[in-house]
N, C-alpha and C positions, 0 to 999 in steps of 0.2 A: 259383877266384876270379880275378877280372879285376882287376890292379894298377894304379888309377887314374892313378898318377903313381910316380916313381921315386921308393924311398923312404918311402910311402905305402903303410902295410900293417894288416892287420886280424889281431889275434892272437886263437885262441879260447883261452880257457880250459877246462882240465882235463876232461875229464866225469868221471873219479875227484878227486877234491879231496883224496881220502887224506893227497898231500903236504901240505896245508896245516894236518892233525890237525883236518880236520871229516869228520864222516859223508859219504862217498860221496853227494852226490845226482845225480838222474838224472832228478828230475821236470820234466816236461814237459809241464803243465796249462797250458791257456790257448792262445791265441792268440798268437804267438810271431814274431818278424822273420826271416826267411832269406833276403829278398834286397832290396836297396837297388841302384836301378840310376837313372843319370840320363844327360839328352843333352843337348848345349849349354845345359849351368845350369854358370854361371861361367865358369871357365878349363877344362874339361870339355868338350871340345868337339870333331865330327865326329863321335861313334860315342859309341854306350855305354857307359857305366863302370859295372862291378858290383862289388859289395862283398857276399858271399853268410856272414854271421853264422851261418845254418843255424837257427836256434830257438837256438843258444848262447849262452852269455854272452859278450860278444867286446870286446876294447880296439883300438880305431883308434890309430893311431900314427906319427909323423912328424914330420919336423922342418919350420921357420917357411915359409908358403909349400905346403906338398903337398896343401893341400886338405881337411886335417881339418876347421875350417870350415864349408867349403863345401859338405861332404857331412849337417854335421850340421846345417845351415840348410835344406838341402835334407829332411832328416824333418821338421824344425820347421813346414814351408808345406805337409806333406800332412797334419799334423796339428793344427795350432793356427792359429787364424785372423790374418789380417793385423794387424786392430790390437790385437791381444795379443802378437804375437810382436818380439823385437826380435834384429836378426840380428846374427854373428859373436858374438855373448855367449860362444862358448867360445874367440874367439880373446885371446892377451898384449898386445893393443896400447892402448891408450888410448881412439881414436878407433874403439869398436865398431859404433857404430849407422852407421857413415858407408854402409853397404851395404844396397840395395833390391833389389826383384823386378825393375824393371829393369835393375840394374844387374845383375844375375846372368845376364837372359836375353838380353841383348847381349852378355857377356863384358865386362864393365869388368876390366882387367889392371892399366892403370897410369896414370897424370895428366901432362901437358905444359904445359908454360907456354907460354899463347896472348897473345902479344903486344898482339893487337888490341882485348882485354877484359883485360889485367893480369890474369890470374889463372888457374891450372892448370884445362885442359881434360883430362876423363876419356880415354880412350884404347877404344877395343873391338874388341874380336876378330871381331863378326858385325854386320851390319848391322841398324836399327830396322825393314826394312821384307823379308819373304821370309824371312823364317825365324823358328822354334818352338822352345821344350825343354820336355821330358819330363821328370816327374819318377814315380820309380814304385817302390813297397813290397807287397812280396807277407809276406803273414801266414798260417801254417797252425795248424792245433789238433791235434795227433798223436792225440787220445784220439776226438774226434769225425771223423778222417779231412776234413778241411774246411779252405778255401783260401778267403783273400778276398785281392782286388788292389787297394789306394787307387794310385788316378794321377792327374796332371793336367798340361792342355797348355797352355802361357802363351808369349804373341807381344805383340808390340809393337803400336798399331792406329795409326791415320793421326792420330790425335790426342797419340801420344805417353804413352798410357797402356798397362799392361800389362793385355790381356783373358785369360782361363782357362776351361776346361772341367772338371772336374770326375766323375771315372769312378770306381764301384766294386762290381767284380762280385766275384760266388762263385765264382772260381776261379782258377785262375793265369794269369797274362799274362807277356809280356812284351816289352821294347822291339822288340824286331828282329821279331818276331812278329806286334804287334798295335799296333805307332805307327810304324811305318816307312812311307818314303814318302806322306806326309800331304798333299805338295804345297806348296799355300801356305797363310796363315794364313784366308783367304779359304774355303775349302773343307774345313778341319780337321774341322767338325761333319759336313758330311754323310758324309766319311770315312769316319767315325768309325762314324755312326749304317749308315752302309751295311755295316758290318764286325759290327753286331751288338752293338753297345755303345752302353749307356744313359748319355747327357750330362745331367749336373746344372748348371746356373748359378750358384747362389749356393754359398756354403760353408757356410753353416747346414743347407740339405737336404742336402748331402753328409752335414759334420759329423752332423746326426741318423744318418742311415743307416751310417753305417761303428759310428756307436757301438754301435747296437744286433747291426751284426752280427760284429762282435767281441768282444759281450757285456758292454759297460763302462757303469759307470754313467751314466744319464740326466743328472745333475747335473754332468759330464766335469769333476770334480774330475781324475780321471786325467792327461788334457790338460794344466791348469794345473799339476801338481806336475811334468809332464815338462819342461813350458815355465821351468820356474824351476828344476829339477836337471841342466838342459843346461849351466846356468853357478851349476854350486852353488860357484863359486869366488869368486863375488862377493856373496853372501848374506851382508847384514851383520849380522845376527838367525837365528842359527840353530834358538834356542829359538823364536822367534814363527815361525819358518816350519816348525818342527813341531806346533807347535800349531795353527796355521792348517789346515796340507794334510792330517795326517799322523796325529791323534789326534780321536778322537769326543767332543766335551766332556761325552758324557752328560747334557746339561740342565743343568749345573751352576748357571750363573746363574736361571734357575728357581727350581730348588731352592734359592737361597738367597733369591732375593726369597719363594717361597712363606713359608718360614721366617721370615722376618721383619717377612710380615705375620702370620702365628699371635703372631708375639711382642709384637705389638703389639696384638692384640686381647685378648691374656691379660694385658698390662697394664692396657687399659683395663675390663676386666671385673673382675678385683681393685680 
């Protein structure tokens, strides 16, 4: 594992659990994370940063500043689309939504007070114009022997807005291997497309496609319960948000209107 920042560490957990007085598990069904790597997203920047889980269960860990964040903003934009997600949701501070995909993919650090407009100018580590980051999660299935890679490559465009491509093959990639050296934002797609890898534009054809080949529900409840247990710290209902995400109502309401139209026909037939 590659130590994003000092301080910044990925601990796995057990594969005996013994110590914890549970049954040993070791199952390893499904489609599983074993590597999280990104390039200039955030303060992350020059070269790749990996964070390799393996298919484990693993706790990020670090004190205020190291990036824990940043890294798990970074799963959130390969998985859940822009206007459902809201970032830093796992950070302590107040002011969580203050952070965008811009701001990530110039490296916003920190804010100055700009005298000429009264009011703190963002500060950034890379320029709006000549540079890319990568964002990239490889997923394997140990039972079926089978790798899919979600990636995506997001630049700043002449307008000030962030553009993206959207990549996801069946098998493993990765940064220094298969997004290195891309050049300019200009020239990303054919890159790309000359390396042998299939560009999506929107995030809905993505989204469809990674879901089905990760095997998850068409209705990507999955997505939204991830999207909301990134900051289950701030969930003010935790009853209604298992009942929402997390249990099958069975028809319940159904079943009681049916019922209470029978009951009301056996009254009026009495």
């Amino acid at each position: 594992m590659v130590n994003p920042k000092p301080n910044l560490k990925l601990q796995m957990m057990p594969a005996d659990q013994s110590i914890l007085e549970f049954f040993p598990d070791k199952d390893t069904a499904g489609f599983r994370l074993h590597e999280l790597a990104v390039f200039n997203w955030g303060t992350f920047t020059g070269k790749p940063f990996v964070v390799r889980p393996e298919g484990r269960t693993a706790i990020l860990t670090g004190g205020n500043g190291t990036g824990k964040s940043t890294l798990a903003d970074a799963l959130l934009t390969l998985l859940v689309p822009n206007n459902r997600r809201n970032y830093n949701q796992a950070g302590q501070t107040q002011k969580r939504s203050e952070r965008s995909e811009r701001d990530y993919v110039l490296g916003a650090y920190s804010e100055k007070h700009d005298e000429s407009i009264g009011a703190g100018r963002k500060q950034y580590l890379r320029k709006d114009s000549g540079s890319y980051s990568v964002l990239l999660a490889t997923f394997h299935n140990e039972q079926l022997n089978s790798w899919v890679t979600l990636s995506q490559v997001l630049w700043v465009n002449t307008s000030n807005k962030v553009d993206k491509v959207f990549i996801i093959e069946p098998r493993r990639l990765s940064i220094d291997g298969d997004f290195n050296h891309l050049d300019t934002p200009a020239t990303i797609k054919r890159v790309l497309k000359d390396r042998g890898l299939t560009c999506l534009d929107s995030f809905t054809a993505y989204s469809e496609k990674f879901h089905e080949m990760l095997c998850m529900p068409k209705d990507k409840t999955p997505m939204a319960i991830f999207n909301q247990a990134i900051c289950i710290k701030d969930i003010s209902d935790l009853t209604s948000f298992i009942r929402e995400h997390m249990l099958d109502d069975g028809g319940a309401t159904e079943k009681l209107q049916r019922a209470a139209r029978d009951g009301s026909e056996n009254c009026v037939s009495n």
